[in-house]
Backbone as CSV, one residue per row, in Angstrom:
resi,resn,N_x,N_y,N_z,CA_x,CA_y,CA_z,C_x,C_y,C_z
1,UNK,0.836,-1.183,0.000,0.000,0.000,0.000,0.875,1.238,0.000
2,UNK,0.308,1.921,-1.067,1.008,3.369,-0.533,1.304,4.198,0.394
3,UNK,1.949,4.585,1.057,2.137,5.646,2.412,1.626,6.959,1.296
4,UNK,-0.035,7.080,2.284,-0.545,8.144,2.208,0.280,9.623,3.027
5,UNK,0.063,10.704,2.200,0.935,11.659,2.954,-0.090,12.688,3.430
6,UNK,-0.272,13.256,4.306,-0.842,14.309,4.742,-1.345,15.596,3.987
7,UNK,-2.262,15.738,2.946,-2.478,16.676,1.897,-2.655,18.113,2.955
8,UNK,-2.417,18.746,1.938,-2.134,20.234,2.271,-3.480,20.638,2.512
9,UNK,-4.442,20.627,1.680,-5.510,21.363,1.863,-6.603,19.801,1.811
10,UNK,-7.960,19.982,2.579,-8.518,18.565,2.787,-9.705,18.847,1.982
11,UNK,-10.055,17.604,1.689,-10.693,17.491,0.315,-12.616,17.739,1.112
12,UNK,-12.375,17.856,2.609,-13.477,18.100,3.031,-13.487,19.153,2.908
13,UNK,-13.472,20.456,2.650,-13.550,21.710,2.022,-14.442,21.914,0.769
14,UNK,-14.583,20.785,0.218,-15.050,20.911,-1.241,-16.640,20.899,-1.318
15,UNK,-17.517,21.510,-1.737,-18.670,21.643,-2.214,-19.416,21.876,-3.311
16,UNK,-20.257,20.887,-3.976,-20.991,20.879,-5.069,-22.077,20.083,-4.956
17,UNK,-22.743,20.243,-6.689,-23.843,20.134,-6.441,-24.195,18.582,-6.962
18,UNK,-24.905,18.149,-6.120,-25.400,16.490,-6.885,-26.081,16.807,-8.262
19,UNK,-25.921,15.660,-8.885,-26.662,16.142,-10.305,-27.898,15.940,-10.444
20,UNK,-28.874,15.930,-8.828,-30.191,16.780,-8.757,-30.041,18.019,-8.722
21,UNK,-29.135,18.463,-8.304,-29.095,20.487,-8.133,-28.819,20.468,-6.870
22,UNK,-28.992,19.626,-5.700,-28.525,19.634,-4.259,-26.975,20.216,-3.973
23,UNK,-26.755,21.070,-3.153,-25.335,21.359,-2.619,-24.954,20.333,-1.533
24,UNK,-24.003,19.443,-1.371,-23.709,18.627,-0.748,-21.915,19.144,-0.399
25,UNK,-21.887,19.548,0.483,-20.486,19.708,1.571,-19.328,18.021,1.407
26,UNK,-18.289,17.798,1.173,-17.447,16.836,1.074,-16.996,16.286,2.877
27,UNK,-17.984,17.139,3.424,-17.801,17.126,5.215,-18.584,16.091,5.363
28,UNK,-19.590,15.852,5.049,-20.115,14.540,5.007,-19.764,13.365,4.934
29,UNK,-18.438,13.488,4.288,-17.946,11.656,3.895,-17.131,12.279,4.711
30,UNK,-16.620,12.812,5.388,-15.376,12.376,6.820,-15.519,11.448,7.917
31,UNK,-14.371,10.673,7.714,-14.510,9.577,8.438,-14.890,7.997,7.170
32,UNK,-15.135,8.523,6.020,-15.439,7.474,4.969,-14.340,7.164,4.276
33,UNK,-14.362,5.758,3.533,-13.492,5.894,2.328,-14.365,6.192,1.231
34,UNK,-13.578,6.722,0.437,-14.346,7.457,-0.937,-13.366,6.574,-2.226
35,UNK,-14.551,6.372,-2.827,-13.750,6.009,-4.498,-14.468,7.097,-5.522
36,UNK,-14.137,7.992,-6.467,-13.990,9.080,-7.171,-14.036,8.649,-8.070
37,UNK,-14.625,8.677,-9.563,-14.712,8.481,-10.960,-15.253,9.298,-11.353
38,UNK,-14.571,9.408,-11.945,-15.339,10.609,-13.699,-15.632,9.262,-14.464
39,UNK,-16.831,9.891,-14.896,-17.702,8.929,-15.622,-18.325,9.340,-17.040
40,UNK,-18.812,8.479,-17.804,-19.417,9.316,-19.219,-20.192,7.807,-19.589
41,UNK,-21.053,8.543,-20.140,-22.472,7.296,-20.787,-21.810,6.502,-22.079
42,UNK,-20.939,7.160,-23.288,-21.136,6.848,-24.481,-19.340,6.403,-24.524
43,UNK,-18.943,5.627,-23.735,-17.800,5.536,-23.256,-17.047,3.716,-23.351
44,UNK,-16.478,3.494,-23.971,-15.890,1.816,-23.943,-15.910,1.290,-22.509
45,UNK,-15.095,2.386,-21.860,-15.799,1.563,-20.369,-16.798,2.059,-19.288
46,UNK,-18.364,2.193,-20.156,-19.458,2.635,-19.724,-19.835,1.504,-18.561
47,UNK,-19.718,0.329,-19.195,-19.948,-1.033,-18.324,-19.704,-1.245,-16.746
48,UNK,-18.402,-0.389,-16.564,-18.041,-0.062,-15.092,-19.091,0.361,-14.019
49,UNK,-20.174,0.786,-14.602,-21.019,1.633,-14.150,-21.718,0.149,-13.019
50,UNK,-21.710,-0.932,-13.804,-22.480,-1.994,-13.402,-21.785,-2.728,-12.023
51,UNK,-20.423,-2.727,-12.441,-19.873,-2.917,-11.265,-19.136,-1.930,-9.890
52,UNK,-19.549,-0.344,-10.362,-18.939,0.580,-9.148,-20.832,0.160,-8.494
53,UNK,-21.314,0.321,-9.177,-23.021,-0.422,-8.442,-22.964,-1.033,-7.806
54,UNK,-22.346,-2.476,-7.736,-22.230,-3.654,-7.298,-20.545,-3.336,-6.445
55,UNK,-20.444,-2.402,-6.035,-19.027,-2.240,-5.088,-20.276,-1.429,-4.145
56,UNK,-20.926,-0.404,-4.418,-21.459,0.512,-3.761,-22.217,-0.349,-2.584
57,UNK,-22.886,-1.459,-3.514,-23.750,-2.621,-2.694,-23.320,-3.089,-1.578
58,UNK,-22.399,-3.783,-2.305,-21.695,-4.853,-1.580,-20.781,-4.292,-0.459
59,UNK,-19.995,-3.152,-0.449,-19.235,-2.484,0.127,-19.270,-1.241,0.699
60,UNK,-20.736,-0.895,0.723,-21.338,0.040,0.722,-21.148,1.025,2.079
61,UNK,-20.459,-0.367,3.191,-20.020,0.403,4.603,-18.445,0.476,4.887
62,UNK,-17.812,0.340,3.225,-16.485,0.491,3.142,-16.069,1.644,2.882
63,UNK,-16.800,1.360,1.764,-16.549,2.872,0.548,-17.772,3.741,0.253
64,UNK,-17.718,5.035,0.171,-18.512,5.520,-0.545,-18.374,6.122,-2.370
65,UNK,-19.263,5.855,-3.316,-18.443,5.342,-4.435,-19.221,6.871,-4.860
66,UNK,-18.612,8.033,-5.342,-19.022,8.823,-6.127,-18.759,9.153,-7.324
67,UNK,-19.681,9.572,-8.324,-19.523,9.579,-9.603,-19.655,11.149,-10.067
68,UNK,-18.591,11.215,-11.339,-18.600,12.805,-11.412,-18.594,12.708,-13.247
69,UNK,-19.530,12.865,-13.732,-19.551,12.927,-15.266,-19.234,14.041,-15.691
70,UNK,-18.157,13.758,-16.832,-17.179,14.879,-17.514,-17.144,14.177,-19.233
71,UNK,-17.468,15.034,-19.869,-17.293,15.325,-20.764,-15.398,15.406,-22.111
72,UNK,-15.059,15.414,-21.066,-13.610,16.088,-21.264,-12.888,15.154,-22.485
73,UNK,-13.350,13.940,-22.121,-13.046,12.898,-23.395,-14.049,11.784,-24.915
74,UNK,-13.037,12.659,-25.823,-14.006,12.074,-26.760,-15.132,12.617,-26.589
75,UNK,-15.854,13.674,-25.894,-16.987,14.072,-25.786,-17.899,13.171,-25.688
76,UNK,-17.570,12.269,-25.199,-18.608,10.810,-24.569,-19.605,11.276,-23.368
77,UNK,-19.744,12.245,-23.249,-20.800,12.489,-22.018,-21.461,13.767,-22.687
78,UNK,-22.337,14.215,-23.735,-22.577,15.113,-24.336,-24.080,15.654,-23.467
79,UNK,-24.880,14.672,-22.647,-26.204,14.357,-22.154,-26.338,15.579,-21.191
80,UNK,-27.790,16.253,-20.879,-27.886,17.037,-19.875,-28.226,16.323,-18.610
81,UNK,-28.102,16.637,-17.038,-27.845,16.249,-15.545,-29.053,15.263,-15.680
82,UNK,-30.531,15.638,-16.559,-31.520,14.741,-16.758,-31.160,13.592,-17.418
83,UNK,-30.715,13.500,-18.543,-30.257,12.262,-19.365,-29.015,11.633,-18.630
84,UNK,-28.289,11.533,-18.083,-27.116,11.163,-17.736,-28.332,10.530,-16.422
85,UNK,-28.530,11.172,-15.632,-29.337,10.531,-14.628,-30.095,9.113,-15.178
86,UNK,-31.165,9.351,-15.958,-32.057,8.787,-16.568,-31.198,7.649,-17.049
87,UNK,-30.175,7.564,-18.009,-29.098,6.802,-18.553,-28.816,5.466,-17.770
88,UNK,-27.733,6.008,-16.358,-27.479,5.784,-15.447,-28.565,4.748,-14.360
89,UNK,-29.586,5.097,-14.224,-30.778,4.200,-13.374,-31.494,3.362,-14.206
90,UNK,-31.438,3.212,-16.172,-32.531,2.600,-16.644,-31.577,1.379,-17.081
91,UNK,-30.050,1.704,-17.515,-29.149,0.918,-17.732,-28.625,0.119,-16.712
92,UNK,-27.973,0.897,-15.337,-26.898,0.393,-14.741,-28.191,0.277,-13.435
93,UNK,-29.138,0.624,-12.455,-29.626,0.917,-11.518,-28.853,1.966,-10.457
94,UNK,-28.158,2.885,-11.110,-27.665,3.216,-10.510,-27.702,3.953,-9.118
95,UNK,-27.593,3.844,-8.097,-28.237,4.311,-6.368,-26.680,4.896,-5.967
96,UNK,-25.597,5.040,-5.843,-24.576,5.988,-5.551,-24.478,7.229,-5.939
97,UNK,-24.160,7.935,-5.463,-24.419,9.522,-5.706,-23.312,10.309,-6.960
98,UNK,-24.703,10.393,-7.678,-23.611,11.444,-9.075,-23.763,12.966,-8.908
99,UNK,-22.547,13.254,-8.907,-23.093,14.748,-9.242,-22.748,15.321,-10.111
100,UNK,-22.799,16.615,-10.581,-23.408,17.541,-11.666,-22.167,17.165,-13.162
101,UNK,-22.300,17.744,-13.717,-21.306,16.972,-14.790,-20.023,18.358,-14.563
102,UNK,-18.918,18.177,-14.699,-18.189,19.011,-14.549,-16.640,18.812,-15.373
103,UNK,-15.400,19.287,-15.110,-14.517,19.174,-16.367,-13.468,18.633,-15.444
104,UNK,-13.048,17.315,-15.258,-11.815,17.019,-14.618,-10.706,17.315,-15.146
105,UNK,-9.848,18.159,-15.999,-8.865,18.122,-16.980,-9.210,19.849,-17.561
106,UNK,-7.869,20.513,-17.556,-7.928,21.738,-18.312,-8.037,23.284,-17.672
107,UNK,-8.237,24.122,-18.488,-8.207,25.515,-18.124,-9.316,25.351,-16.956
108,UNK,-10.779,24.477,-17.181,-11.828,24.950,-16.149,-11.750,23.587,-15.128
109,UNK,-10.779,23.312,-14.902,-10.902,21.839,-13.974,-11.587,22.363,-12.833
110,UNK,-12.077,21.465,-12.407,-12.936,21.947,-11.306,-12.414,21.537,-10.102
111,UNK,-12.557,22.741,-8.687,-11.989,22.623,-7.505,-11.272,21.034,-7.153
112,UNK,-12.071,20.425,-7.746,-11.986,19.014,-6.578,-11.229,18.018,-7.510
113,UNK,-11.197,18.017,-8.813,-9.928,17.265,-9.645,-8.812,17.760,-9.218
114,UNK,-8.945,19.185,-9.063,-7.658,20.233,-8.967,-6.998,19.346,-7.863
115,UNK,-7.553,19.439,-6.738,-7.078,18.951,-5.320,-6.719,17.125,-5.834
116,UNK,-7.535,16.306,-6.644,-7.379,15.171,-6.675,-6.114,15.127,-7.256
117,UNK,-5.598,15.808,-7.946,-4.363,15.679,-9.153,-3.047,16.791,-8.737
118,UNK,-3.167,17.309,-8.070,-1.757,18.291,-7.725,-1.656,17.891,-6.371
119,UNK,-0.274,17.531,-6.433,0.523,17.202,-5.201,0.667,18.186,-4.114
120,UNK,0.933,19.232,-4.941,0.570,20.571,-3.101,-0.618,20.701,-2.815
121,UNK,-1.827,20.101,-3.086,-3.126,20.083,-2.392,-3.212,18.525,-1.546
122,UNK,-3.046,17.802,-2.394,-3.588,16.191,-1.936,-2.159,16.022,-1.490
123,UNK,-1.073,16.173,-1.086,0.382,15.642,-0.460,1.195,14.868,-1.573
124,UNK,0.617,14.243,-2.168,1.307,13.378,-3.306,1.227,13.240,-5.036
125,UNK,-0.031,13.286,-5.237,0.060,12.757,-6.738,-0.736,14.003,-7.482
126,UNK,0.024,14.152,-9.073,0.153,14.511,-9.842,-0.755,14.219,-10.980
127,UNK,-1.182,13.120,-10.636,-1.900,12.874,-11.798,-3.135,13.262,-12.509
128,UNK,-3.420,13.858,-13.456,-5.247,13.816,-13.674,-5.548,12.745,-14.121
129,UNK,-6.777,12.295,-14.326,-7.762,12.049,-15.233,-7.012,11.556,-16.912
130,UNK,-6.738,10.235,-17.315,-5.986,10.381,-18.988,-7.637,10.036,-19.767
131,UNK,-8.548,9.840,-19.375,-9.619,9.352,-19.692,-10.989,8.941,-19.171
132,UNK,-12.000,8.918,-19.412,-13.054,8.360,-18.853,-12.751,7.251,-17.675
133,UNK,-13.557,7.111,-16.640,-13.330,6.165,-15.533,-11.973,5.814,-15.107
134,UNK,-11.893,6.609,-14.703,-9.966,6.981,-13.728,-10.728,6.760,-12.584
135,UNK,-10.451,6.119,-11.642,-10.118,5.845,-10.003,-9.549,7.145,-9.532
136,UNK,-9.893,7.505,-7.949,-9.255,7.994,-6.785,-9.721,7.323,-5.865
137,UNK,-8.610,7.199,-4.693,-8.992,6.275,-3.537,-8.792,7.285,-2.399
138,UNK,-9.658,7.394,-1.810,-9.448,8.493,-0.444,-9.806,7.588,0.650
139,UNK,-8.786,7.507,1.678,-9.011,6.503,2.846,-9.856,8.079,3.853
140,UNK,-10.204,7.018,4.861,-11.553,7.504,5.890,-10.183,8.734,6.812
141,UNK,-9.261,9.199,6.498,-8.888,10.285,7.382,-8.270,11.165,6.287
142,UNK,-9.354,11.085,5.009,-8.973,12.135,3.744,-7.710,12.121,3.070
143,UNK,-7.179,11.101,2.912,-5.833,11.485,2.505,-6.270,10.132,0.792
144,UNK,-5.340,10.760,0.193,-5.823,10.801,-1.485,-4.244,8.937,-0.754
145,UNK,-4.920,8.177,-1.051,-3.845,7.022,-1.137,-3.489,6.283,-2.750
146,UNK,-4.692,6.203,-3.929,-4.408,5.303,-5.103,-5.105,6.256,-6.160
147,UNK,-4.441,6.355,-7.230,-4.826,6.533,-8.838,-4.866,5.388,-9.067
148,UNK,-5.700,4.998,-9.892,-6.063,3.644,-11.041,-6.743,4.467,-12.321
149,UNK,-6.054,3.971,-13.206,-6.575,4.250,-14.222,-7.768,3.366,-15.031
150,UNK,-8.132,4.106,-16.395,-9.751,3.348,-16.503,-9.475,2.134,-16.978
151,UNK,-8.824,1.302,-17.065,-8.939,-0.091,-17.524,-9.049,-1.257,-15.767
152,UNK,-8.731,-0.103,-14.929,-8.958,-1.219,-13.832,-10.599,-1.138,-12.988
153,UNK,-11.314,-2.272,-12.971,-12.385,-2.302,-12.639,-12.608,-2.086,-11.027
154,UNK,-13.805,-1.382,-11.160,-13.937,-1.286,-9.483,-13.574,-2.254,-8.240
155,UNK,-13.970,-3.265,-8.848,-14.340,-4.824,-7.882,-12.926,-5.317,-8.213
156,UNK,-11.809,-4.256,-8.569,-10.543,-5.329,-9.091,-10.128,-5.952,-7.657
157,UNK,-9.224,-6.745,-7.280,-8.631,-7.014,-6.062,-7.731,-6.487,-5.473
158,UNK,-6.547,-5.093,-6.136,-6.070,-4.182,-5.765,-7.265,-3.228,-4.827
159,UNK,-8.403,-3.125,-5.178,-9.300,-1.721,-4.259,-10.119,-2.826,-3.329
160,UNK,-9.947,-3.755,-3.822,-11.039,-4.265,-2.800,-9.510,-4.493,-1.502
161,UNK,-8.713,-4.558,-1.757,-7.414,-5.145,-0.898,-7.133,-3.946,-0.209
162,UNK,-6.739,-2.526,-0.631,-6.993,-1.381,0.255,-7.990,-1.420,1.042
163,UNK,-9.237,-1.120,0.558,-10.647,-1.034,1.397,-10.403,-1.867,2.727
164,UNK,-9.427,-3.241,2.661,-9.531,-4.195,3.653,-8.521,-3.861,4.500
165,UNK,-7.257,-2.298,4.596,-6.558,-1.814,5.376,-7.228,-1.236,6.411
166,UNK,-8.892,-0.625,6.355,-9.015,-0.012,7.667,-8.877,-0.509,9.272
């Protein structure tokens, strides 16, 4: 496991809106583990959707699994907060919390990629987003511990094997 490092600024600071329009505070999941995806409907690995579902389920008092639809690639998420919703519950059932669609990557990245991907906010990693369904792993005392990129599935045995450090 990675030695999580102490991020500079805490990701409980962050506030937005679910992609009902709700403002939801990131103070809420303190004390949780969080798994983070940017997500998109029209996407090769849309399918994920079926199994961050079936992590949310199953693991549901491990992790909390949030979904953040972005556009940013391939323009695979073109849908408004209604269709992406609609998408999402008729395809996948989806019951984990999405919110609003926003830009993980670029001039307008939004607050909370920013913090997920620069090392002087989160203590360590650098990385954004190279594509649709990228992983972040935030253990239950906020600290950013794993990037996975989108070819690794939720339910892989690397996240389910963290989740089993608390």
């Amino acid at each position: 496991m990675l030695k999580a490092k102490m991020p500079m600024a805490e990701i409980y600071d962050i506030k937005m809106r679910s992609i009902e329009g709700e403002e939801i505070s990131f103070e809420k999941f303190r004390g949780k583990w969080l798994l983070l995806v940017n997500v998109a409907s029209r996407c090769g690995y849309t399918p994920q959707y079926e199994d961050l579902q079936r992590l949310h389920e199953t693991y549901g008092n491990k992790v909390t699994v949030l979904g953040f639809p972005a556009n940013n690639f391939g323009g695979q998420e073109p849908g408004t907060h209604e269709e992406i919703l609609g998408f999402c519950k008729k395809n996948y059932g989806v019951t984990f919390q999405l919110f609003e669609k926003i830009s993980v990557t670029g001039s307008d990245q939004h607050p909370l990629y920013q913090w997920l991907s620069n090392a002087d906010k989160n203590g360590w990693n650098d990385q954004e987003p190279t594509w649709n369904f990228c992983k972040y792993l935030v253990n239950a005392n906020g600290q950013l511990v794993k990037f996975y990129n989108s070819g690794v599935n939720p339910l892989s045995e690397d996240i389910l094997k963290e989740l089993s450090q608390e």
